[in-house]
N, CA, C and O atoms as a CHARMM CRD file, in Angstrom:
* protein
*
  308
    1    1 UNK  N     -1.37300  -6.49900 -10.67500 PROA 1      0.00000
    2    1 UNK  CA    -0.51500  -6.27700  -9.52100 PROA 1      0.00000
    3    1 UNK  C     -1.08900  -5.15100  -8.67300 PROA 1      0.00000
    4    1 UNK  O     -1.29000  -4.04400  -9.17400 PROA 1      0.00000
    5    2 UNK  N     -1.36300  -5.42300  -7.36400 PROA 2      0.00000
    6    2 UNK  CA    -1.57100  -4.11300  -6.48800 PROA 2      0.00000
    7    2 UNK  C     -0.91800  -3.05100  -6.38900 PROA 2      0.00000
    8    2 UNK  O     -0.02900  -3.34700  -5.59100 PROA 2      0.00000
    9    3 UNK  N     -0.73200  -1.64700  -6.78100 PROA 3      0.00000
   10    3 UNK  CA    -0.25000  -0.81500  -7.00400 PROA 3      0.00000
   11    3 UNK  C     -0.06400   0.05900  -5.86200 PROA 3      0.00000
   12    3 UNK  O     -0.11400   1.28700  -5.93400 PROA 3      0.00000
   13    4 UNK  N      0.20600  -0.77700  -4.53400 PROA 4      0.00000
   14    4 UNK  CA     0.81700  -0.35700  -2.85200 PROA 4      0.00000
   15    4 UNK  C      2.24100  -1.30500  -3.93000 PROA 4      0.00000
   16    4 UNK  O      3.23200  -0.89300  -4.53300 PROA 4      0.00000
   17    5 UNK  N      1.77000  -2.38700  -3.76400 PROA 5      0.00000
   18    5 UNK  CA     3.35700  -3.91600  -4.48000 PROA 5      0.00000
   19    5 UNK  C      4.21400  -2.68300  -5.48100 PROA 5      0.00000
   20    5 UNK  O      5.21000  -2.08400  -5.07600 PROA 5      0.00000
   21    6 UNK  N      3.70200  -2.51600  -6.58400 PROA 6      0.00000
   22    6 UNK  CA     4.66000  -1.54000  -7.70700 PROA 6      0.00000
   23    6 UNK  C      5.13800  -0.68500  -7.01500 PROA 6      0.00000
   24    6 UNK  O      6.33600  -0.72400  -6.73500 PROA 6      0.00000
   25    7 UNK  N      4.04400   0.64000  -6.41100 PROA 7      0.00000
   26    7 UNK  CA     4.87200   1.76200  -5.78200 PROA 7      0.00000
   27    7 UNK  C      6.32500   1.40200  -5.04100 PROA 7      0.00000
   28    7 UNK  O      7.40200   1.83300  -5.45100 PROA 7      0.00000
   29    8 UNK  N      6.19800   0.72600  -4.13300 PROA 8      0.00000
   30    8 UNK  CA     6.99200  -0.28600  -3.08000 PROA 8      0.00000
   31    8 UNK  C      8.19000  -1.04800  -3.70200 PROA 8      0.00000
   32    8 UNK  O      9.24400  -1.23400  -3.09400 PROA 8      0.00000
   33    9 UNK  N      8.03900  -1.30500  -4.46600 PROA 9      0.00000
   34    9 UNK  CA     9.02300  -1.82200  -5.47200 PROA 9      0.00000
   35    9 UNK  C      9.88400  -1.02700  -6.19000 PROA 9      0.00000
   36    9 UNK  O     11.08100  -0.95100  -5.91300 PROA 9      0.00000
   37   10 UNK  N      9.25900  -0.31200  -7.26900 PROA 10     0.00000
   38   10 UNK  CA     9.94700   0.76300  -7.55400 PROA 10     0.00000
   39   10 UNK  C     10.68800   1.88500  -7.05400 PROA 10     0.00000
   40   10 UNK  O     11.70100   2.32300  -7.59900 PROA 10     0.00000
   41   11 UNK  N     10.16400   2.35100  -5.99700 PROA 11     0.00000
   42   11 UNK  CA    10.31600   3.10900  -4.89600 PROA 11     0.00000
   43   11 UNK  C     11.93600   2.41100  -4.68900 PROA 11     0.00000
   44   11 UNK  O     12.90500   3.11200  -4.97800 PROA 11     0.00000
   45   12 UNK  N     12.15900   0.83600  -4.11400 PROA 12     0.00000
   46   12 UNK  CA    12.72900   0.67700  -2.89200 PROA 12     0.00000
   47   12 UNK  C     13.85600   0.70700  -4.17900 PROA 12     0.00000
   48   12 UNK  O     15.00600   1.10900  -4.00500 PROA 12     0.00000
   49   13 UNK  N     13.38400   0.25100  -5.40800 PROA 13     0.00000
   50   13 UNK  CA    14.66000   0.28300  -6.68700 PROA 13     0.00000
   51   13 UNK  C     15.76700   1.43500  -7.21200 PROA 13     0.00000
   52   13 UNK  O     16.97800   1.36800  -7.42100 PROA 13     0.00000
   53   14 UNK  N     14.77800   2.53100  -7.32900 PROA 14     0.00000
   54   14 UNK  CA    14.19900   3.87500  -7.57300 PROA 14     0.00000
   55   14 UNK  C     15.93200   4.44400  -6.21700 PROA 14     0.00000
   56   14 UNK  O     16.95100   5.04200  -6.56300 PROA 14     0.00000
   57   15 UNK  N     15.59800   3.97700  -4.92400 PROA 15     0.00000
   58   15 UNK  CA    16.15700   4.66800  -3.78500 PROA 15     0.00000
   59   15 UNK  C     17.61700   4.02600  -3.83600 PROA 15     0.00000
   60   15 UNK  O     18.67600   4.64800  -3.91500 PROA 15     0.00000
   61   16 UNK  N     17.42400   2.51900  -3.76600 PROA 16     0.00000
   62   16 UNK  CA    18.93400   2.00400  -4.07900 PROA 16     0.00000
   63   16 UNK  C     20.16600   2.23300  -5.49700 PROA 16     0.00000
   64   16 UNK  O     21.37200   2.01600  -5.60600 PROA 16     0.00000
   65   17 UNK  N     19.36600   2.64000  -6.18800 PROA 17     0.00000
   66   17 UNK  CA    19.98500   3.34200  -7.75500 PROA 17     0.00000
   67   17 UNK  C     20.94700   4.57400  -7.03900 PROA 17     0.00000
   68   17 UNK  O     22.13500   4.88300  -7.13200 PROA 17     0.00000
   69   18 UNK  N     20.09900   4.95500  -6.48900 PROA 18     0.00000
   70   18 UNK  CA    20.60200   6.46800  -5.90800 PROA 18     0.00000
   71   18 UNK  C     21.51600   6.77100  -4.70100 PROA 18     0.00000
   72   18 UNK  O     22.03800   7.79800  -4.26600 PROA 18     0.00000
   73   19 UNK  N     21.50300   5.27900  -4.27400 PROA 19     0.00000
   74   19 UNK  CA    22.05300   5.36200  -3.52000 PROA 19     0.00000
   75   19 UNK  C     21.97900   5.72100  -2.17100 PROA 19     0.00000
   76   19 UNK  O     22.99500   5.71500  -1.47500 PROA 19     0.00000
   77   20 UNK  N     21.03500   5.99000  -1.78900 PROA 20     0.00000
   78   20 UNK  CA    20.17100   6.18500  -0.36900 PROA 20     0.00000
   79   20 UNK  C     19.93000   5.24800   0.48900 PROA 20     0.00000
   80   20 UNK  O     19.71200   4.08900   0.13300 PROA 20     0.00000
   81   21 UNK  N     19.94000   5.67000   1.84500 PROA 21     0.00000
   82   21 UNK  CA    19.60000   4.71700   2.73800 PROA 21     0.00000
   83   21 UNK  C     17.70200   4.98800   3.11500 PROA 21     0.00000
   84   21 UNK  O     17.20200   6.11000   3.03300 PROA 21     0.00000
   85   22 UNK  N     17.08500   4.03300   3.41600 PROA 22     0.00000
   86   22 UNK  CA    15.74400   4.46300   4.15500 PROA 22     0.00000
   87   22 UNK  C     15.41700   6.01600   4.93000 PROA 22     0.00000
   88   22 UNK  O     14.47700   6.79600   4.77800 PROA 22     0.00000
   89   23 UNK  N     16.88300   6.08300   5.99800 PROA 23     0.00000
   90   23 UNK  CA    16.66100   6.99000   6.61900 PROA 23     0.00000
   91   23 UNK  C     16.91000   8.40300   6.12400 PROA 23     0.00000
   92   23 UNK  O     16.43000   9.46700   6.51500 PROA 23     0.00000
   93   24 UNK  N     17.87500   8.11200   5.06400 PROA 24     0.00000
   94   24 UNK  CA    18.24000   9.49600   4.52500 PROA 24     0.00000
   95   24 UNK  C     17.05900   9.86900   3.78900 PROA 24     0.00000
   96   24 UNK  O     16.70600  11.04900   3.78100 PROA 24     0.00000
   97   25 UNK  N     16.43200   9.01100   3.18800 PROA 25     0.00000
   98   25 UNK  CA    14.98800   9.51200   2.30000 PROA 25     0.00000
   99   25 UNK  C     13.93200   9.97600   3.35900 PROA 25     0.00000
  100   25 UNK  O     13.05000  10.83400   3.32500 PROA 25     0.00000
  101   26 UNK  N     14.38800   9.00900   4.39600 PROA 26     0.00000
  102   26 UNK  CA    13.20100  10.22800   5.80800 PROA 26     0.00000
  103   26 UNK  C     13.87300  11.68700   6.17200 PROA 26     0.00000
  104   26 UNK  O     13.25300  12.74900   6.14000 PROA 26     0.00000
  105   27 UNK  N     14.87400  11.57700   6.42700 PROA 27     0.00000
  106   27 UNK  CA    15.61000  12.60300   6.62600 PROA 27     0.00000
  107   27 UNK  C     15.44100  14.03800   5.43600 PROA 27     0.00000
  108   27 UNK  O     15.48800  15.23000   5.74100 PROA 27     0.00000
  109   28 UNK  N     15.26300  13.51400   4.21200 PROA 28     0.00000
  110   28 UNK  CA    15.05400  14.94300   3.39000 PROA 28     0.00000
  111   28 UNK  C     13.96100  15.00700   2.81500 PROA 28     0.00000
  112   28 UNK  O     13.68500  15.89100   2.00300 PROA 28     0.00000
  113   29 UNK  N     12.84000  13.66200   3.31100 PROA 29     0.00000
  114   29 UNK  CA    11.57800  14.09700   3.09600 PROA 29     0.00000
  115   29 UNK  C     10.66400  14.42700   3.78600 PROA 29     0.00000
  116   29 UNK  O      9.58100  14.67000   3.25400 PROA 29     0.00000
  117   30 UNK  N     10.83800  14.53900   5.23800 PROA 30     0.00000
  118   30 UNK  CA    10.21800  14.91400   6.62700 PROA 30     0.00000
  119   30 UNK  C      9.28200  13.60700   6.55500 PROA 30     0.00000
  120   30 UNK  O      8.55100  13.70900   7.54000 PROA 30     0.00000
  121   31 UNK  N      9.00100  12.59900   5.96200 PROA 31     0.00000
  122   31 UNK  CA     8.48100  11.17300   5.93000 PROA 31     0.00000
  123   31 UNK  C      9.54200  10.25900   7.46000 PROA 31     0.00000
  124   31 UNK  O     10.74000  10.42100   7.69000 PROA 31     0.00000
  125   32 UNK  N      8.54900   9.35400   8.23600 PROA 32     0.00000
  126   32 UNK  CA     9.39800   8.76300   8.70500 PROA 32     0.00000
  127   32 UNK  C      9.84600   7.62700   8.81300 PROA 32     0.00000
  128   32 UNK  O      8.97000   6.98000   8.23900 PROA 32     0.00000
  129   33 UNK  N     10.82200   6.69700   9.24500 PROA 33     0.00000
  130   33 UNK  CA    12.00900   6.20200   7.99400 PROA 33     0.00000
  131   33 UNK  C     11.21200   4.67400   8.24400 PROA 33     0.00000
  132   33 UNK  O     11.63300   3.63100   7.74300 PROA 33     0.00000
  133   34 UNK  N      9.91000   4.76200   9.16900 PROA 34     0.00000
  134   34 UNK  CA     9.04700   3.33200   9.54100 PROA 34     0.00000
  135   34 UNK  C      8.21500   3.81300   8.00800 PROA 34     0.00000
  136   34 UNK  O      8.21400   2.99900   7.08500 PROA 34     0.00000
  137   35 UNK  N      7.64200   4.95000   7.86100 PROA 35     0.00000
  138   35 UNK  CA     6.91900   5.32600   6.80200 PROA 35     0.00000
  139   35 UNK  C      7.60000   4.97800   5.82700 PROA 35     0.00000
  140   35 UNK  O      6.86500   4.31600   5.09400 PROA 35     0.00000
  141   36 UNK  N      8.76300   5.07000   5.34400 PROA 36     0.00000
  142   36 UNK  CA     9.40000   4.77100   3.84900 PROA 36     0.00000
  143   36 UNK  C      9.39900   2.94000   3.70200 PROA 36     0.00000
  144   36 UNK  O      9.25900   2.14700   2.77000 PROA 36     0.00000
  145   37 UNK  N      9.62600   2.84600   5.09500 PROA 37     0.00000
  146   37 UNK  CA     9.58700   0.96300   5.16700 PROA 37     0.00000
  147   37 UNK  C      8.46600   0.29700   4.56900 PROA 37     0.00000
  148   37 UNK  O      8.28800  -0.85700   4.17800 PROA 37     0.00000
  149   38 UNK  N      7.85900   1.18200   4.59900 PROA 38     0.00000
  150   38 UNK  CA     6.09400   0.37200   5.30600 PROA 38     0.00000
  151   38 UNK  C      5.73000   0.71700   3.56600 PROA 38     0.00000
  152   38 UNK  O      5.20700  -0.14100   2.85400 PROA 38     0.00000
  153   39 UNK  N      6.08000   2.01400   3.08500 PROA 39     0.00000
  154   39 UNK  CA     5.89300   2.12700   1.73100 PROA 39     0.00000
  155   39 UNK  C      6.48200   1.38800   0.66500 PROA 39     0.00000
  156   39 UNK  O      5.91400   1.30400  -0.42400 PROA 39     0.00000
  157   40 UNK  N      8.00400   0.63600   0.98700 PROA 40     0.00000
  158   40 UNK  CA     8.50200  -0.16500   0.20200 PROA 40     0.00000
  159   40 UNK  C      7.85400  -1.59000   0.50100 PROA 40     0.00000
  160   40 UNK  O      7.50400  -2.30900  -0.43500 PROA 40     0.00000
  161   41 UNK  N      7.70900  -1.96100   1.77300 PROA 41     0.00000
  162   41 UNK  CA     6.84600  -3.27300   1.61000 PROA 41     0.00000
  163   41 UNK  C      5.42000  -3.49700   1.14300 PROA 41     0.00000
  164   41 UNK  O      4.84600  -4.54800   1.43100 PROA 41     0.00000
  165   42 UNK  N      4.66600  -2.28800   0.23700 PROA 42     0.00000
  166   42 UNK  CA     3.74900  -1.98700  -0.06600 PROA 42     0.00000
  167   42 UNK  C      2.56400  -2.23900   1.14800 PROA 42     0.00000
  168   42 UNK  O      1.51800  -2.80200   0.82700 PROA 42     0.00000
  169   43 UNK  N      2.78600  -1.79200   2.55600 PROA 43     0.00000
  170   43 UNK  CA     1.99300  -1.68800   3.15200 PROA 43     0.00000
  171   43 UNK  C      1.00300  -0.54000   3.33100 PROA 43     0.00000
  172   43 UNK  O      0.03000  -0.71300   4.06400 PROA 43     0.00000
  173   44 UNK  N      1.21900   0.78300   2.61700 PROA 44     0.00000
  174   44 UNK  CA     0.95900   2.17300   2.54500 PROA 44     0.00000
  175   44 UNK  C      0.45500   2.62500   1.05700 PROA 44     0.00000
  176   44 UNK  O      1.07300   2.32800   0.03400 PROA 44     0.00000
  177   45 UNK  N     -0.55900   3.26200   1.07800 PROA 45     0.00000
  178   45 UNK  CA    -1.11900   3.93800  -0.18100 PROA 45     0.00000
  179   45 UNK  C     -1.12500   5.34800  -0.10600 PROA 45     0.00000
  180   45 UNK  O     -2.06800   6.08500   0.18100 PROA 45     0.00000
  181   46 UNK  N      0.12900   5.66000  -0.42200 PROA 46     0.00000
  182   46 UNK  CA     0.23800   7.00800  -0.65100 PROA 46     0.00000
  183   46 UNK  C     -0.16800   8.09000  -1.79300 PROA 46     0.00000
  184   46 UNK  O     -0.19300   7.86200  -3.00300 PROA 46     0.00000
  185   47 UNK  N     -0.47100   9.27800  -1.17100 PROA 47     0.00000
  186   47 UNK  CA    -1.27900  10.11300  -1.91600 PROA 47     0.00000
  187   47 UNK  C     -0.36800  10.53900  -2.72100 PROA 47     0.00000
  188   47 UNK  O      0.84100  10.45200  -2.50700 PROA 47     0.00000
  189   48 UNK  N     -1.06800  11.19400  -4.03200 PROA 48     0.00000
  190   48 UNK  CA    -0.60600  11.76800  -5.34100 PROA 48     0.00000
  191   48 UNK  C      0.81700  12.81800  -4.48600 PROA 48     0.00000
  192   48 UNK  O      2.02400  12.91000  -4.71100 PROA 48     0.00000
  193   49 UNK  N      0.03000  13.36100  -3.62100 PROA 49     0.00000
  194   49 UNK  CA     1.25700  14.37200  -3.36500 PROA 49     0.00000
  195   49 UNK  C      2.42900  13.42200  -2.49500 PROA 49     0.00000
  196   49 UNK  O      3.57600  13.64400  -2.88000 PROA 49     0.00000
  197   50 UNK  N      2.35400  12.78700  -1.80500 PROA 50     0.00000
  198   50 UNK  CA     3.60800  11.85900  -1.24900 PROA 50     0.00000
  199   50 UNK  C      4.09800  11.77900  -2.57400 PROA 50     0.00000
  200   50 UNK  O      4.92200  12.65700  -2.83100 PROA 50     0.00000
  201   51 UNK  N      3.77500  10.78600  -3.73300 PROA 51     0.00000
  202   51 UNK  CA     4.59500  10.37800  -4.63900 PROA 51     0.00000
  203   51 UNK  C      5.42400  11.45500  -4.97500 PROA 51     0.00000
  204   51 UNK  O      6.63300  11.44700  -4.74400 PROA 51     0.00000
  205   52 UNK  N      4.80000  12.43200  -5.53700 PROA 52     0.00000
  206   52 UNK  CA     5.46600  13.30200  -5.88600 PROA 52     0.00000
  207   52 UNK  C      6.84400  14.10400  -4.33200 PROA 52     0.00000
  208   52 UNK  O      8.02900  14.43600  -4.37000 PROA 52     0.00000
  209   53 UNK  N      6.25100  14.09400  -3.71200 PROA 53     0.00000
  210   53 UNK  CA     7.39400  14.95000  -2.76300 PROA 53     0.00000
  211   53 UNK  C      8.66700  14.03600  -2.80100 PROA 53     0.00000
  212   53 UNK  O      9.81200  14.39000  -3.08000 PROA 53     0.00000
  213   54 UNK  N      8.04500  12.27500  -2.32300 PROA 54     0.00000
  214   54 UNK  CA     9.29600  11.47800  -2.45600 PROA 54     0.00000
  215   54 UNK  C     10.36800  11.59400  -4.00600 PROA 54     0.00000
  216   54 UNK  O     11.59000  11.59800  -4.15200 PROA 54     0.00000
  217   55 UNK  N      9.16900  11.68100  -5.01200 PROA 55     0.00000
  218   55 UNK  CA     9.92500  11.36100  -6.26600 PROA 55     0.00000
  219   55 UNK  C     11.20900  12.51200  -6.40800 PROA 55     0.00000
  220   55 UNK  O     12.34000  12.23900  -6.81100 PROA 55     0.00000
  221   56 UNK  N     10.69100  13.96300  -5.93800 PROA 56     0.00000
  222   56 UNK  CA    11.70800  14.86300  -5.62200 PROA 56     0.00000
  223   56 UNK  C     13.14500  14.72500  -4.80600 PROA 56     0.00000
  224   56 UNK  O     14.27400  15.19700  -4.93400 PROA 56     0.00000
  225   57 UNK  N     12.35200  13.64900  -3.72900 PROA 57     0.00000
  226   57 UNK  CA    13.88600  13.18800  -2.92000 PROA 57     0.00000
  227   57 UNK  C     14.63600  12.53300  -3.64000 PROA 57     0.00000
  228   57 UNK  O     15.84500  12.70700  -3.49000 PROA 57     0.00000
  229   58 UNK  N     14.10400  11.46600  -4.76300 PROA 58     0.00000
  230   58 UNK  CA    15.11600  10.81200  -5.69400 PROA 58     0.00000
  231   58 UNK  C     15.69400  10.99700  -6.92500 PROA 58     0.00000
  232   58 UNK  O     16.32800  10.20600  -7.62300 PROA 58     0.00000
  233   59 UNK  N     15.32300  12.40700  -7.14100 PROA 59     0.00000
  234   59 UNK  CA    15.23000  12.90000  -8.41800 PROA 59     0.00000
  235   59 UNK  C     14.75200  12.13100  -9.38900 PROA 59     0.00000
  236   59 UNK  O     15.60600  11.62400 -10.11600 PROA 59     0.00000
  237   60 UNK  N     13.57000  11.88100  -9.63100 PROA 60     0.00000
  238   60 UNK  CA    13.17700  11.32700 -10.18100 PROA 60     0.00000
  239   60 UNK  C     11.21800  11.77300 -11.19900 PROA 60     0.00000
  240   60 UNK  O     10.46500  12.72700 -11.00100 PROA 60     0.00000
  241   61 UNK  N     11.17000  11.38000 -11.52700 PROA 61     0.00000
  242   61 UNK  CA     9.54300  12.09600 -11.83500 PROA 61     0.00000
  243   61 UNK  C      8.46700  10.64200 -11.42300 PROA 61     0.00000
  244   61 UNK  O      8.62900   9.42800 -11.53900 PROA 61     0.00000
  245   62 UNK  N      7.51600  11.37800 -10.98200 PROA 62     0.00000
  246   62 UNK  CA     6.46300  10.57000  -9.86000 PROA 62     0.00000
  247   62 UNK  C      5.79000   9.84000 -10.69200 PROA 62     0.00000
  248   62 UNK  O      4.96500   9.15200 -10.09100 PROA 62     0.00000
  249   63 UNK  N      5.78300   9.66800 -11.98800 PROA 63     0.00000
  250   63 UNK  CA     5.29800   8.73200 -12.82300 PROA 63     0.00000
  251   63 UNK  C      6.79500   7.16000 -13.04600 PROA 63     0.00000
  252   63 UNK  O      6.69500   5.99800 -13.43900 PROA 63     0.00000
  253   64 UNK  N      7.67100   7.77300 -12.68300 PROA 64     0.00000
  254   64 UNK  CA     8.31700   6.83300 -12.24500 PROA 64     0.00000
  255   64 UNK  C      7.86600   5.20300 -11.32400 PROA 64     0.00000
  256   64 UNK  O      7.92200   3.98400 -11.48600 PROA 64     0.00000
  257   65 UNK  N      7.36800   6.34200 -10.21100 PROA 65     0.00000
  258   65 UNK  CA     7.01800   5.33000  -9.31900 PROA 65     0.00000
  259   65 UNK  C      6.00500   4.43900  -9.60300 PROA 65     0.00000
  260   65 UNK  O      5.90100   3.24700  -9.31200 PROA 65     0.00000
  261   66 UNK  N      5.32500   5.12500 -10.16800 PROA 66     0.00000
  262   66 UNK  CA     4.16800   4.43500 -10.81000 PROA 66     0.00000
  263   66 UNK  C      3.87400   3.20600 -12.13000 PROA 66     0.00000
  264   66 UNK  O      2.87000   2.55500 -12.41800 PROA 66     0.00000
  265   67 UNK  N      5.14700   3.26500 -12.67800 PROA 67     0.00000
  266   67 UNK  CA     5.54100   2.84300 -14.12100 PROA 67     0.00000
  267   67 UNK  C      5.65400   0.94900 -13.81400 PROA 67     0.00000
  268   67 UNK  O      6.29300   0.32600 -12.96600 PROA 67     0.00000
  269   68 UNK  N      4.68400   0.45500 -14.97400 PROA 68     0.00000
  270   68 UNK  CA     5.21300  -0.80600 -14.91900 PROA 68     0.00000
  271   68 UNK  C      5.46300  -1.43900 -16.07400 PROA 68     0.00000
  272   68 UNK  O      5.07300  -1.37800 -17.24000 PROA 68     0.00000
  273   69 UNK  N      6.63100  -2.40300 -15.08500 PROA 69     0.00000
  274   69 UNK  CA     7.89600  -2.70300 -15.75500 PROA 69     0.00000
  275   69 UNK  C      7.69000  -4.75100 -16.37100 PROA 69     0.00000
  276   69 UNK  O      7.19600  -5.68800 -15.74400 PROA 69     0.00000
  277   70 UNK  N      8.32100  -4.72100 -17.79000 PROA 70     0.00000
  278   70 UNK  CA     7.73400  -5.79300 -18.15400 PROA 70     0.00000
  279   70 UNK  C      7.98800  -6.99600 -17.02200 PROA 70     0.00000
  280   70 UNK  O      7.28500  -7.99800 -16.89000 PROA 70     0.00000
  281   71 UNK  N      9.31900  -6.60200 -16.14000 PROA 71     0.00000
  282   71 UNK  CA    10.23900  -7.42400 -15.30000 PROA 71     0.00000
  283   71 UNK  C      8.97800  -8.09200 -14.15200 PROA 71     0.00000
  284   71 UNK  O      9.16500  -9.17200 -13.59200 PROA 71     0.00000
  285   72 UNK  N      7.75200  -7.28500 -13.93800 PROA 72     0.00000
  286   72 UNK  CA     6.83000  -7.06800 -12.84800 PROA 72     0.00000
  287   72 UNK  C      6.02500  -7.95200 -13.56200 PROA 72     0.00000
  288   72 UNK  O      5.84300  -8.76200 -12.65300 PROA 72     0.00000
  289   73 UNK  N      5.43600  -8.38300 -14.46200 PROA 73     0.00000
  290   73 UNK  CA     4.50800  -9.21700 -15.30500 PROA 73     0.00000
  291   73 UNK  C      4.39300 -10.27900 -14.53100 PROA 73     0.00000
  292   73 UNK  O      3.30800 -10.76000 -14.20500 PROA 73     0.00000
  293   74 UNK  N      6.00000 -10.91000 -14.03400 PROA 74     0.00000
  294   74 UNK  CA     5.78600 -12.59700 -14.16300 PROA 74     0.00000
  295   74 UNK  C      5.38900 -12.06900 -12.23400 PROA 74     0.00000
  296   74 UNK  O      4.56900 -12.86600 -11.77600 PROA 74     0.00000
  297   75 UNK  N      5.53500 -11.68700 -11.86600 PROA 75     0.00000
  298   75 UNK  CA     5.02800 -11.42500 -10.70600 PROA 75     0.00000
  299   75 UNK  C      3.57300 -11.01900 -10.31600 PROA 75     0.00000
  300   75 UNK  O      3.08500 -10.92100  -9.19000 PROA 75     0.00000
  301   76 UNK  N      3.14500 -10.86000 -11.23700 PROA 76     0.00000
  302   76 UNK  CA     1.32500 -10.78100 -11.19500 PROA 76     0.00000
  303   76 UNK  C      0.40900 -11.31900 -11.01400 PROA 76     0.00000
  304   76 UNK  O     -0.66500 -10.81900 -10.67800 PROA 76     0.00000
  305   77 UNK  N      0.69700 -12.68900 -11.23800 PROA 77     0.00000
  306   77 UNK  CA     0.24100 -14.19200 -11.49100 PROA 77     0.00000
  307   77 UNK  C     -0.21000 -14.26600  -9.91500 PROA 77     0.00000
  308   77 UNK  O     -0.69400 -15.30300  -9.46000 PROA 77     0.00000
C-alpha cells in the first residue's frame, strides 16, 4: 500500500474518532484545511515533522499514523 493511501486514511480515521472537523485540525495546526484534504486523500507526503505536529492535534502518537492495520490488507491488492 502507498504510504501517502495509509497516512490519509488513518489520519482522516484518527480525526473523526476525535471528533474534528478538517478545519478545526487546520485551525490548531496552522496546516491549511485544502492541506489536511489533500493529506487525507493521500495526495501529500508529509514530513516526519508534519506527522508528528498533526499527531499532537489529535492526541495521538505519530506512529499512529503510520501503523498498519490488518483491515488495510484487503485493500493492497
Amino acid at each position: 500500500m502507498d504510504m501517502r493511501v495509509l497516512v490519509g486514511r488513518n489520519f482522516a480515521r484518527l480525526r473523526r474518532e476525535k471528533g474534528l472537523t478538517q478545519e478545526q485540525v487546520a485551525a490548531r495546526s496552522g496546516f491549511s484545511q485544502q492541506y489536511v484534504s489533500d493529506l487525507e486523500r493521500g495526495k501529500r507526503n508529509p514530513t516526519i515533522v508534519s506527522l508528528y505536529e498533526l499527531a499532537q492535534v489529535l492526541g495521538v502518537s505519530h506512529i499512529d499514523l503510520v501503523r498498519f492495520e490488518k483491515d488495510d490488507d484487503a485493500s493492497s491488492s
